[in-house]
C-alpha positions, 0 to 999 in steps of 0.5 A: 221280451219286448220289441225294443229289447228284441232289438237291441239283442238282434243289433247286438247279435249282428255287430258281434258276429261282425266283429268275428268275421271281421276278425277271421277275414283282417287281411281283407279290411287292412289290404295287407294281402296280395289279392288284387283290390277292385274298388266299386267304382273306377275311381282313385282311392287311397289304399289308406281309407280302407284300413282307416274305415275298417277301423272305424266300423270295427270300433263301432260295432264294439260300442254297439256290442257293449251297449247294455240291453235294458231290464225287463222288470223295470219299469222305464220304457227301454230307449231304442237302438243308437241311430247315430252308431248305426248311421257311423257303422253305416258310412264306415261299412259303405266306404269298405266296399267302395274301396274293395267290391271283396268287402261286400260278403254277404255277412257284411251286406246284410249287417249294411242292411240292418243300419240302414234300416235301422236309421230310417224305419220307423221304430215300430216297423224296425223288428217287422222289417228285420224279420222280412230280411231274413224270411227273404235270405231263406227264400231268396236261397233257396229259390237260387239253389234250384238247378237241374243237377245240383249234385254236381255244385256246392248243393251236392258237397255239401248233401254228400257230406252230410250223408256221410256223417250219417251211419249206416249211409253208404255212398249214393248215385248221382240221381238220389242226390239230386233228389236228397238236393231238391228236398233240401232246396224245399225245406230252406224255402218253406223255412222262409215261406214259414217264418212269414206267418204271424200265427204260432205253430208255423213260426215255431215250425219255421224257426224249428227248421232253420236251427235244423238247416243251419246245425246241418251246415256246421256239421258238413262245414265244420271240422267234423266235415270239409273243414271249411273256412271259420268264416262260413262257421260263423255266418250259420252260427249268426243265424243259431242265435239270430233267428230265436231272437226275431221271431220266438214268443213273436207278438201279435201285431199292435195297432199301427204297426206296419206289416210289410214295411216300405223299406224291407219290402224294397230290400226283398225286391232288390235281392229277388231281382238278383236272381234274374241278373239284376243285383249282385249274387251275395246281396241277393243271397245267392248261398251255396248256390250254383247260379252265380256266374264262373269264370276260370282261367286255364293255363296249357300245361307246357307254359305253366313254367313261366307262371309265377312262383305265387301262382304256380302254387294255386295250379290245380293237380288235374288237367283236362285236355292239356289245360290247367285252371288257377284255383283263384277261389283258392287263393282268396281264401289264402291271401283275404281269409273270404272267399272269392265275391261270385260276381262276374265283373269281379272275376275279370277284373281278377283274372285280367289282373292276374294276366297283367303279371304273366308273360304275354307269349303263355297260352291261356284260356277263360271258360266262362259258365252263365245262367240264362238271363231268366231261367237261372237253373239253365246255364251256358258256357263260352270261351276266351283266348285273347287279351283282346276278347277279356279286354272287350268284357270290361265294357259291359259292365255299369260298375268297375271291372278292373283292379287297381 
């Protein structure tokens, strides 16, 4: 396969399981949900542009979808990817997540990604460039999920799931989970630290692993396992497909061909820096990980009469110490078909959101649990019981925390 037509495939590959998540989460672009909207910037925009530009990123990842991939046995050189698609793509993609920071699912930051490094790389540096991107989602993953007690995260779920798929593996006590989550943790970051290598026996390693991780996934979120949302399903099955493209039969670099491209080296740059608070958890993809900060909000069991009706349905069935939290996680997968954006400003501007439709004598309270700015496996808690004190959050943050 040539480099341009791995190219041409992998955008394929990218706009496709776009158009599949865009398709399995449509309440999200066309706002028609009652989720509240939190543009990314505390600006005005009309609630029409998002459908508008959803629309329009829609139509052109089909026009990049049914764009033919050349013939290898022809002997034309095959022509490179359409940078003005991309470049529509792009704006479109960009003007959803400025209208709503919920947009920005890690799916749709690493399709945002490929455009944009498919307009300004330069065409021999482009396939170098992808490969980098992925390497560091492995990496970057990886290195997110690592904790002191993973078993009591998502980590856990999922590993415990999968033993249970397992037969002849019976239930396992929170220590060797946690050693089953560790090992798991190292296997997705040599995948990455593998794929990195330009030699053939590490990259068929690496690619080996990666199809293992992600058909692992599948069977633990799928309908054989928590039956998660199809949206996660589709995410792991982009990289079935995605990861033989870039790098099996890779070639050996040719003269002139950059190894560590400007721009993917600024892209991993920027997801590393989320592990230490900088970028956004998902655009530093942080996935399956307990590192991303949470905040839930706690209603007193007494007061959750006055609750909304919409809301009374998301109450969880346990309490603890006569409080108990709204499932907000949950309720973004009902109203927007995605999960919650694990960003903290986001949260607030939920949850002060949500407050603004409950009556002010309810007693509520927002537990907030924090890694340490450095150490992200170290994490804290703090506490807020005041419309005050979630008033006061809104001003730490650069970009916008409220919903409009």
């Amino acid at each position: 396969m040539t480099e341009s037509n791995r190219v041409l495939r992998a955008l394929r590959c990218l706009a496709g399981f776009q158009l599949l998540l865009m398709l399995s989460t449509w309440k999200l672009w066309t706002r028609l949900n009652d989720f509240p909207t939190v543009p990314l910037l505390p600006i005005s925009i009309p609630a029409l542009v998002l459908p508008v530009a959803s629309a329009i990123l829609f139509l052109t990842c089909l026009l990049i979808v049914y764009r033919p991939v050349p013939n290898q046995s022809t002997n034309t050189t095959p022509p490179g990817p359409d940078r003005r698609l991309c470049g529509i793509a792009l704006i479109a993609g960009l003007i959803s997540v400025l209208c709503n920071q919920h947009c920005l699912q890690a799916w749709h930051w690493l399709f945002l990604v490929t455009m944009l490094l498919t307009i300004t790389s330069p065409a021999n540096a482009l396939v170098p460039s992808l490969r980098i991107v992925i390497c560091t989602i492995y990496l970057c993953s990886g290195l997110s999920r690592i904790t002191t007690n993973p078993q009591a995260g998502v980590a856990g779920m999922i590993t415990r799931q999968l033993l249970d798929l397992m037969p002849g593996t019976g239930p396992l006590d929170p220590a060797s989970v946690n050693m089953v989550c560790h090992s798991l943790t190292l296997i997705e970051i040599a995948t990455g630290c593998l794929l990195f290598s330009t030699s053939k026996l590490p990259t068929t390693l690496g690619i080996t692993l990666s199809v293992l991780t992600h058909v692992a996934l599948l069977l633990a979120l799928g309908p054989l396992g928590l039956n998660h949302h199809s949206g996660v399903l589709f995410w792991n099955l982009c990289f079935l497909a995605l990861v033989p493209i870039l790098f099996f039969n890779r070639q050996s670099p040719l003269a002139g061909v950059p190894k560590w491209p400007v721009g993917a080296i600024l892209v991993g740059v920027f997801s590393v820096s989320g592990l230490f608070g900088f970028a956004d958890n998902w655009p530093s993809w942080q996935l399956y990980s307990s590192r991303p900060e949470s905040w839930t909000l706690w209603i007193h069991r007494t007061d959750t009469p006055q609750l909304p009706r919409s809301l009374q349905n998301w109450l969880a069935t346990t309490s603890q110490d006569n409080w108990i939290p709204i499932r907000l996680d949950r309720l973004s997968l009902q109203c927007t078909g995605s999960p919650i954006y694990p960003e903290d400003r986001f949260q607030l501007a939920v949850i002060s959101e949500v407050l603004r439709t409950i009556p002010p004598t309810l007693r509520f309270r927002v537990t907030i649990e924090e890694p340490h700015p450095l150490m992200w496996w170290k994490r804290s808690s703090r506490e807020l019981s005041s419309r005050l004190s979630i008033e006061q959050q809104h001003a730490e943050f650069l970009l916008n925390s409220r919903a409009r």
